[in-house]
C-alpha positions in Angstrom: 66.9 207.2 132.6 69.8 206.3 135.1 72.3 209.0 135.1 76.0 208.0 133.9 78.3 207.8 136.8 82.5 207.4 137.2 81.9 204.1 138.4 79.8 203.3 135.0 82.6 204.5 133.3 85.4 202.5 134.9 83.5 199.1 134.7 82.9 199.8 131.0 86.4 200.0 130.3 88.1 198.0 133.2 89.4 200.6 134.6 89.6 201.6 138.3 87.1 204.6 139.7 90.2 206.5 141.0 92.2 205.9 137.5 88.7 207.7 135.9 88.7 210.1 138.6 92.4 211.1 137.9 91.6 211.4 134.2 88.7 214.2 134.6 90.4 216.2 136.7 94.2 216.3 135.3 95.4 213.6 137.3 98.5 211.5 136.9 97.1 209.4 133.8 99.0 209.2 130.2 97.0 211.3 127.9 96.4 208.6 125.9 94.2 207.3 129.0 92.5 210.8 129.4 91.3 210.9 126.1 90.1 207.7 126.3 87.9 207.9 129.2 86.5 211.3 128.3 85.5 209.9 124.8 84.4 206.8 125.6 82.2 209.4 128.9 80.7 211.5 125.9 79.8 208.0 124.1 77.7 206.9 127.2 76.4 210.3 127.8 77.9 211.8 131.4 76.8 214.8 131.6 79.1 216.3 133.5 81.9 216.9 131.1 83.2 220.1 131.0 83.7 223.1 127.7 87.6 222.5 128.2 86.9 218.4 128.3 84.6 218.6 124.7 87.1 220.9 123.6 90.0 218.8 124.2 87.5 215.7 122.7 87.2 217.5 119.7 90.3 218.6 118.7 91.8 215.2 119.2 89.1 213.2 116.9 90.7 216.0 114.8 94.0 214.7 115.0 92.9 211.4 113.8 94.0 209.8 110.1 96.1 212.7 109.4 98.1 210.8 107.4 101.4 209.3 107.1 104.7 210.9 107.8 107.7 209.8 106.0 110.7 209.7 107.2 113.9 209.5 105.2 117.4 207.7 106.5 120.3 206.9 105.3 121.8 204.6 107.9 120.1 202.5 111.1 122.9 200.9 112.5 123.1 203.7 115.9 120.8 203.0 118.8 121.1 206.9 119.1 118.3 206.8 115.9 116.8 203.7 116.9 115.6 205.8 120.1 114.7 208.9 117.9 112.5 206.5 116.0 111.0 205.4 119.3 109.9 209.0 120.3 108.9 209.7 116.2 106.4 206.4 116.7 104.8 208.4 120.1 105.1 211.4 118.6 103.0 210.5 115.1 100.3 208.6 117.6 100.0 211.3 119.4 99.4 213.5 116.7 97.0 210.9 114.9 99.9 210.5 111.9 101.3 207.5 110.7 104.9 206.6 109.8 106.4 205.5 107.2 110.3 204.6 107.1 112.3 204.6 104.2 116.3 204.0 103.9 118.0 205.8 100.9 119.8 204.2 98.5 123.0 205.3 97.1 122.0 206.1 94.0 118.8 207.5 94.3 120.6 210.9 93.5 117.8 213.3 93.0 115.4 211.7 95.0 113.1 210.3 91.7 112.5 206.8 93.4 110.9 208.2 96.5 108.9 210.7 94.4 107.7 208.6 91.8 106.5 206.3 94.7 105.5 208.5 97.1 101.9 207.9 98.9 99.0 209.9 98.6 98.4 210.4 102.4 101.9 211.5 102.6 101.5 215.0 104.5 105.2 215.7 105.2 108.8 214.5 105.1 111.5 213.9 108.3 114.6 213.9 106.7 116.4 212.2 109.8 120.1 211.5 107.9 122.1 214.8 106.1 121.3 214.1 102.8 122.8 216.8 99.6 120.9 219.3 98.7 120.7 218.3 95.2 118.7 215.0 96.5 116.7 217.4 99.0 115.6 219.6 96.3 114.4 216.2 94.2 112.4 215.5 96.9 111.0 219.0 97.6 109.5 218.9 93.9 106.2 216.7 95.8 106.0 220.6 97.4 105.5 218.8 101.2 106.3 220.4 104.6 109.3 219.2 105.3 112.0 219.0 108.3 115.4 218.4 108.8 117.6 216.9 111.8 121.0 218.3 111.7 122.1 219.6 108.0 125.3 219.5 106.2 128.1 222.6 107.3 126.4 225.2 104.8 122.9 224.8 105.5 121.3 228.5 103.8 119.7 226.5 101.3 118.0 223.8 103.8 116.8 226.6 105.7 114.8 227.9 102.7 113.1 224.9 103.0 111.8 223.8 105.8 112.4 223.8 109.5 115.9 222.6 110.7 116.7 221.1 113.8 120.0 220.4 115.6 121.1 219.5 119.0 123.1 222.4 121.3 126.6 220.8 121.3 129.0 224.0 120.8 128.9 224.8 124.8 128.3 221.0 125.7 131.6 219.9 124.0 133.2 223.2 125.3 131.7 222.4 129.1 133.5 218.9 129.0 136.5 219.8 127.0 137.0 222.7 129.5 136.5 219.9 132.4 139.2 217.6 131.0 141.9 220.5 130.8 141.0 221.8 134.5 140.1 218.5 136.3 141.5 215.6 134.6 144.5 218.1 133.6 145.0 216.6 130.3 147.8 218.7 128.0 147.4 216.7 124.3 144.3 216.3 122.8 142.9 213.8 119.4 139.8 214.9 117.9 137.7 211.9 116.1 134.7 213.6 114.6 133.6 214.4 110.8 133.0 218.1 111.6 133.3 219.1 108.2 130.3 216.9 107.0 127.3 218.0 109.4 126.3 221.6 111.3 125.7 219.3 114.6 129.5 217.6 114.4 131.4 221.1 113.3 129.5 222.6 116.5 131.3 220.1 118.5 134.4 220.4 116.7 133.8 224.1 117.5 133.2 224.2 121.1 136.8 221.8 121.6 138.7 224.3 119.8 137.0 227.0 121.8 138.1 225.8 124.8 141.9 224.5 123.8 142.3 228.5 123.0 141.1 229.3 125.9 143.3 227.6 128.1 146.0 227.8 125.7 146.6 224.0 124.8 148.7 223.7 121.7 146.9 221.2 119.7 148.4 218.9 117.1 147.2 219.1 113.7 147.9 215.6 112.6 146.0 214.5 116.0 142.8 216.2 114.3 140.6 213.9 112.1 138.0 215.8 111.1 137.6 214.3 108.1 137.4 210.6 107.2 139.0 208.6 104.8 137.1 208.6 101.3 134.3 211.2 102.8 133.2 208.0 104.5 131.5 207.8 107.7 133.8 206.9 111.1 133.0 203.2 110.8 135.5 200.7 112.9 138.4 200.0 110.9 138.7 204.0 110.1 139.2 204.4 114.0 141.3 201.1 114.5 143.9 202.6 111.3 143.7 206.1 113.4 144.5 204.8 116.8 147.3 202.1 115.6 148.5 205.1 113.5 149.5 207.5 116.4 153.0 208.0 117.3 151.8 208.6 120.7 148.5 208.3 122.7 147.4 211.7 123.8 146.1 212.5 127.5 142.9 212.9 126.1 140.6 211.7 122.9 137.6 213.8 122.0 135.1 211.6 119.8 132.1 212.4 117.9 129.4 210.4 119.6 129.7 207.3 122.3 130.1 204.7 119.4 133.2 205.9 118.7 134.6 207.1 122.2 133.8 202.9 123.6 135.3 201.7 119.9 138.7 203.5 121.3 138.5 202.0 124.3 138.1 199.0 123.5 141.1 199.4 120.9 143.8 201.3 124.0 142.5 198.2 125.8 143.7 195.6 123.5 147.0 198.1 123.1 147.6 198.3 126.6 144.9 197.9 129.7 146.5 200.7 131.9 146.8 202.9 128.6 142.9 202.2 128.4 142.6 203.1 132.3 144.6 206.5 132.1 143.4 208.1 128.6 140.8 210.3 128.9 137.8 209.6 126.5 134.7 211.6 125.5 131.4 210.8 123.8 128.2 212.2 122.4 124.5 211.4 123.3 124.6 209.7 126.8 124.0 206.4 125.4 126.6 204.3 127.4 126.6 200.9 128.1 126.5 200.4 131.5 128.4 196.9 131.5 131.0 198.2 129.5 134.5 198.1 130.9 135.6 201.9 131.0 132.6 203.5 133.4 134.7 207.3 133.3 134.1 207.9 129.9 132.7 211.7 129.6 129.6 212.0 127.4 126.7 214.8 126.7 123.1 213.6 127.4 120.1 214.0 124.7 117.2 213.5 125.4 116.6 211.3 122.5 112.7 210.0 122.3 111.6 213.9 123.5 113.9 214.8 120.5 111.8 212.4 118.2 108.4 213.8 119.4 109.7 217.5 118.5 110.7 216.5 114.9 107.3 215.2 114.6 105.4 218.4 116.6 107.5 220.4 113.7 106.0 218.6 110.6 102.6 218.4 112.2 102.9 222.0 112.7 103.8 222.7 109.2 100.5 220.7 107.6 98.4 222.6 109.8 99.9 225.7 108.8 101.9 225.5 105.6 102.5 229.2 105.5 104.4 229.8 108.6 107.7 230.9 108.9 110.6 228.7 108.5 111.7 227.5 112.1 116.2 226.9 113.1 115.6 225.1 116.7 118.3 223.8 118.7 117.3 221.2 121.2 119.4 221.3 124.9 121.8 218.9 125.8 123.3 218.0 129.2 127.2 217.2 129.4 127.6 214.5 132.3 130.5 215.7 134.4 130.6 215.7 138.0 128.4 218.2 139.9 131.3 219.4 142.1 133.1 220.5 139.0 130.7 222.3 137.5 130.4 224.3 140.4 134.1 224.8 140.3 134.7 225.9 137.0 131.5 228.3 137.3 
């Protein structure tokens, strides 16, 4: 019987004989190509397939049908999630999951709809929006693995049930804040972010303060919105009633993410273009268009598909091993100021 060779392989599945090559020995192939070739080797019998190689075989046709992940939202309308749920689709394909999105209604207080409907092959819960902990409790009666992406201020009792994940944004926000007093030399400061309704926005919050102390900027209270209207998310016309509202426009405006740091742009451009050149502006998540008008606003970078594929590594690990300890992870950010500053504030 003729003996399998690469160049077998590589007809068989269209491939190149240097793509095969590459994929045997760790070359620079996807792994989804890898896997491929080595099972689709082992189907035609090469022989030459390594311990590590059957190894790796095996413990992917593991991963396969491992059921469905659900994931839990409460809004979709920021391209910041719509990128998460990019790396969460990788992320379950990867681990041979499926997923399954669901947006939570308003009323859906203690979580019975989702319950009462939930899927067999349901193996664990994302809950990708803060959600209370009386509906995260509902839900925890289906006794799941579950993990959370940021949590609301007092998270003790989210901890006790499952892992939590959050993003580092205490030093990030302190890092540019820091950079706008000393570089841009910026004396009054607004802060638009609803740090008293998440762990992630307080940490910003946090880290601004931090550094106003530090350089002893005398911040003014009314400038400070860290709480919006009716406990209502900063939607457009919140931030259009704040920035009409101010008696005067401050040398610098802190936001909560990059929605609302080009929303007040856009609004000091419609005010006043040169107000719009001069004021200092700063975002969250490094998700800036780059055709839009005002290129110096300052903004923290997430890597936001890596950040879905960890949310889904954490619930995967979880239904392999429901008894492991309860995991608080916070991801790395990257504030995007100019090299030359950093190394002059260091």
């Amino acid at each position: 019987m003729k003996k399998v060779t690469i160049q077998d392989i590589a007809k068989e599945m269209g491939l190149s004989r240097n793509t095969v090559a590459k994929a045997f020995n760790d070359g620079k192939v996807s792994k989804e190509t890898r896997r491929a070739v080595i099972q689709k080797a082992w189907e035609m019998g090469y022989t030459k397939l390594d311990e590590s190689m059957l190894e790796e075989l095996e413990e992917g046709n593991k991963k396969k049908n491992r059921g469905t992940l659900l994931v839990l939202m409460n809004k979709t309308e920021s391209l910041f999630f719509s990128k998460v749920l990019t790396g969460i689709g990788d992320g379950v394909k990867e681990y041979g999951m499926r997923m399954q999105l669901h947006l939570v209604e308003e009323d859906d207080l203690d979580g019975d709809e989702i319950v009462e409907q939930l899927q067999q092959d349901v193996k664990g819960i994302l809950f990708l929006s803060v959600f209370p902990i009386r509906f995260v409790k509902g839900i925890a009666r289906a006794r799941l693995p579950m993990t959370f992406f940021n949590t609301p201020v007092n998270a003790e009792e989210y901890i006790a049930l499952g892992d939590v994940y959050s993003l580092e944004s205490f030093y990030a926000m302190n890092k540019i804040t820091t950079y706008c007093i000393k570089e841009k030399h910026c004396k009054s400061f607004a802060f638009l972010g609803y740090a008293e309704g998440s762990r992630g926005i307080q940490a910003r919050y946090l880290g601004f303060l931090g550094a106003c102390n530090q350089h002893q900027i005398s911040l003014n209270q009314n400038y400070l919105f860290t709480n919006p209207f009716s406990h209502k998310a900063f939607d457009h016309a919140i931030v259009e009633a704040i920035i009409h509202d101010m008696e005067e426009i401050p040398d610098c405006i802190v936001c909560e993410n990059d929605d609302i740091a080009m929303q007040v742009a856009m609004l000091l451009l419609q005010m006043d273009p040169e107000l719009a050149k001069k004021t200092v502006i700063t975002g969250y998540y490094g998700l800036l268009q780059a055709d839009f008008f005002k290129k110096d606003i300052l903004t923290v970078k997430v890597k936001t598909e890596e950040v879905g594929k960890r949310l889904v590594e954490s619930v995967a690990a979880r239904v392999d091993n429901p008894d492991r300890d309860n995991s608080f992870v916070t991801l790395m950010t990257y504030p995007q100021i100019p090299v030359d500053a950093v190394y002059k504030m260091s």
